[in-house]
C-alpha positions in Angstrom: 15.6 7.0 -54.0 17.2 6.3 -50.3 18.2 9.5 -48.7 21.2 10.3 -47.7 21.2 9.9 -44.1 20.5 6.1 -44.9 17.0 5.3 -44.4 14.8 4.5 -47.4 12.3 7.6 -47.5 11.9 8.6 -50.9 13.2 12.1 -50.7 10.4 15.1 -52.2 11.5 17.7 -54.8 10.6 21.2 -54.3 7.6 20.5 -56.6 6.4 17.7 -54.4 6.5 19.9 -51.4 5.0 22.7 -52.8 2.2 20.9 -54.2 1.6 19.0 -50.9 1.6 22.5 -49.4 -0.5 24.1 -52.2 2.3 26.8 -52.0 4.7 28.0 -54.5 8.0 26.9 -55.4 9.4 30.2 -54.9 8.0 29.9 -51.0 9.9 26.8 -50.6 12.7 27.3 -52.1 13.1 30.5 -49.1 11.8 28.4 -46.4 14.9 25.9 -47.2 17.1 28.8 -47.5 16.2 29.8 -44.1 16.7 26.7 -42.8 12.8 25.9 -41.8 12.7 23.4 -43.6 16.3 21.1 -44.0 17.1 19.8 -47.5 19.7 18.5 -49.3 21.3 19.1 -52.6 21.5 16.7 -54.9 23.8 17.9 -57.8 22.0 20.8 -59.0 18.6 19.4 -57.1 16.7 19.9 -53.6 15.6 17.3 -52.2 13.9 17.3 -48.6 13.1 14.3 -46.8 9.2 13.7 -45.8 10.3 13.7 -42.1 11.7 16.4 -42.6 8.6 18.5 -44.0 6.6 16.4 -41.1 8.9 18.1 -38.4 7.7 21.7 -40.0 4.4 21.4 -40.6 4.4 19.7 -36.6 6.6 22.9 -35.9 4.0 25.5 -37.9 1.4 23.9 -36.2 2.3 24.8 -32.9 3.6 28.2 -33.7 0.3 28.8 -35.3 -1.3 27.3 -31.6 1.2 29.6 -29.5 -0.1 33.2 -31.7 -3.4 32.3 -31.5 -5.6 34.5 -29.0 -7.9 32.3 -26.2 -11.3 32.7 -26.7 -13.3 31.6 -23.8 -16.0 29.2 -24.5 -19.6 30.4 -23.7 
């Protein structure tokens, strides 16, 4: 399945994600409610677009990087 902005990545259910995440489906169903991570809706359907879930994982990552404490190396 195209998505809809037009280029041919074969947009991810909310199962997909949450199994690529090893999260629930409950989890990513509020992260797309909040807006972390876009989607669209098919019909009844969410569908999010692997660049998409690359952009928020990139963007947890350095969230993650920013709240860590430095820890000198001896």
């Amino acid at each position: 399945m195209a998505s809809p902005t037009g280029n041919s990545e074969k947009l991810l259910s909310v199962t997909d994600v949450a199994r690529t995440l090893n999260v629930s489906e409950r989890q990513v169903r509020r992260w797309v409610a909040a807006g972390d991570i876009p989607a669209f809706k098919l019909g009844s359907r969410v569908r999010v677009a692997p660049s998409a879930l690359h952009r928020f994982l990139k963007d947890q990552a350095l969230d993650v990087a920013t709240d860590m404490p430095r820890v000198p190396f001896s």
